[in-house]
N, C-alpha and C positions, 0 to 999 in steps of 0.2 A: 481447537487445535488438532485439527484431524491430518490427516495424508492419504486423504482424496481426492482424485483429480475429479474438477467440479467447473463447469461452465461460469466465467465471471458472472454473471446476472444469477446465477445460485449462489454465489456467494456474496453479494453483495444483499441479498433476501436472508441469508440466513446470519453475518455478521454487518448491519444497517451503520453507517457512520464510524467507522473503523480505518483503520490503517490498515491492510494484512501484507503479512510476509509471505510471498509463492515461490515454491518447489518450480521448476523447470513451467518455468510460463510460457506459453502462447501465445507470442502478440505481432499485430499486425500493425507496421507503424510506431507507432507510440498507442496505441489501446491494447488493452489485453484481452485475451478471447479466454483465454482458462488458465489452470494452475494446480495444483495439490497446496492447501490452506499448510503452513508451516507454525506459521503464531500470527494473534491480532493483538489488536489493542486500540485504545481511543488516543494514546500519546506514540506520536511516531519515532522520536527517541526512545521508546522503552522495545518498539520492534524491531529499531536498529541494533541496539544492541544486546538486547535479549536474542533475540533472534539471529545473530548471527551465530551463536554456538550452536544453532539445531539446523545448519544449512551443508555440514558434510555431506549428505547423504545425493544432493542437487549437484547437478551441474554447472546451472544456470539459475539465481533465483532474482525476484523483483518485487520492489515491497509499490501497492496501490493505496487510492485512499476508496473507500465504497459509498460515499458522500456526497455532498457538493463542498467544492473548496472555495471558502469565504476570505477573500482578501480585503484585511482592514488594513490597506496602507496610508498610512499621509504622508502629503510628498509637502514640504516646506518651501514655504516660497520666500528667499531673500529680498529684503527692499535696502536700497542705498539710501541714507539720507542724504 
Protein backbone atom coordinates (compact mmCIF):
# COMPACT_ATOMS: atom_id res chain seq x y z
CA UNK A 1 0.00 0.00 0.00
CA UNK A 2 2.54 2.45 -1.06
CA UNK A 3 2.07 6.13 -3.04
CA UNK A 4 4.35 5.42 -5.58
CA UNK A 5 3.92 6.13 -8.92
CA UNK A 6 5.01 2.89 -10.53
CA UNK A 7 4.82 1.51 -14.14
CA UNK A 8 1.65 -0.94 -14.47
CA UNK A 9 4.04 -4.02 -15.35
CA UNK A 10 5.78 -3.10 -11.70
CA UNK A 11 3.04 -3.35 -10.23
CA UNK A 12 1.55 -6.03 -11.32
CA UNK A 13 5.31 -7.99 -10.58
CA UNK A 14 5.20 -6.77 -7.35
CA UNK A 15 1.33 -7.27 -6.17
CA UNK A 16 0.66 -10.78 -8.84
CA UNK A 17 -3.32 -11.62 -9.04
CA UNK A 18 -4.66 -8.71 -7.26
CA UNK A 19 -7.16 -6.05 -7.56
CA UNK A 20 -5.38 -2.62 -6.99
CA UNK A 21 -6.87 0.70 -6.41
CA UNK A 22 -4.60 3.68 -8.54
CA UNK A 23 -3.93 7.17 -7.52
CA UNK A 24 -4.17 9.43 -10.74
CA UNK A 25 -3.70 6.56 -13.34
CA UNK A 26 -2.37 6.79 -16.79
CA UNK A 27 -4.23 5.03 -19.26
CA UNK A 28 -4.39 4.71 -22.67
CA UNK A 29 -7.78 3.61 -23.86
CA UNK A 30 -8.90 1.27 -21.46
CA UNK A 31 -5.23 -0.08 -20.49
CA UNK A 32 -3.37 1.47 -17.81
CA UNK A 33 0.21 2.63 -18.22
CA UNK A 34 0.89 3.51 -14.47
CA UNK A 35 -0.45 4.81 -11.15
CA UNK A 36 0.58 5.42 -7.34
CA UNK A 37 -0.71 1.75 -5.62
CA UNK A 38 -3.54 3.31 -3.06
CA UNK A 39 -4.72 -0.31 -1.55
CA UNK A 40 -4.84 -4.08 -3.18
CA UNK A 41 -6.42 -6.91 -2.33
CA UNK A 42 -7.34 -10.33 -3.91
CA UNK A 43 -11.36 -9.41 -3.29
CA UNK A 44 -12.41 -6.52 -5.39
CA UNK A 45 -15.17 -5.53 -3.08
CA UNK A 46 -12.96 -5.04 -0.24
CA UNK A 47 -10.80 -2.43 -2.66
CA UNK A 48 -13.97 -0.75 -3.50
CA UNK A 49 -14.84 -0.07 -0.50
CA UNK A 50 -11.86 -0.10 1.62
CA UNK A 51 -10.30 1.91 -0.59
CA UNK A 52 -12.44 4.43 -1.29
CA UNK A 53 -11.75 6.39 2.07
CA UNK A 54 -7.93 6.62 1.15
CA UNK A 55 -8.70 8.19 -2.53
CA UNK A 56 -9.05 12.18 -1.11
CA UNK A 57 -5.78 12.86 -1.80
CA UNK A 58 -6.42 11.69 -6.08
CA UNK A 59 -7.93 13.23 -8.42
CA UNK A 60 -8.75 10.71 -10.63
CA UNK A 61 -8.33 6.98 -9.41
CA UNK A 62 -9.04 3.50 -11.08
CA UNK A 63 -9.05 0.22 -9.50
CA UNK A 64 -7.23 -2.82 -12.26
CA UNK A 65 -7.01 -6.46 -11.75
CA UNK A 66 -2.97 -7.73 -12.19
CA UNK A 67 -4.13 -11.13 -13.40
CA UNK A 68 -5.86 -13.01 -15.92
CA UNK A 69 -9.77 -12.63 -15.48
CA UNK A 70 -11.42 -15.94 -15.52
CA UNK A 71 -14.96 -16.01 -16.67
CA UNK A 72 -17.00 -18.95 -15.43
CA UNK A 73 -20.20 -17.90 -16.93
CA UNK A 74 -23.08 -20.38 -17.79
CA UNK A 75 -25.31 -19.12 -20.03
CA UNK A 76 -28.89 -21.50 -19.82
CA UNK A 77 -30.34 -22.67 -22.56
CA UNK A 78 -34.34 -22.79 -22.36
CA UNK A 79 -36.08 -25.79 -24.12
CA UNK A 80 -40.00 -25.65 -24.83
CA UNK A 81 -41.56 -28.79 -24.50
Amino acid sequence: MTNNFLPFDTVKKIYPDKWVLLGNPEIDNTRVLSGSVVYHSKDKKEVCYIGSDKTQAYLKVAIAITGDIKLYRKIGILRQL
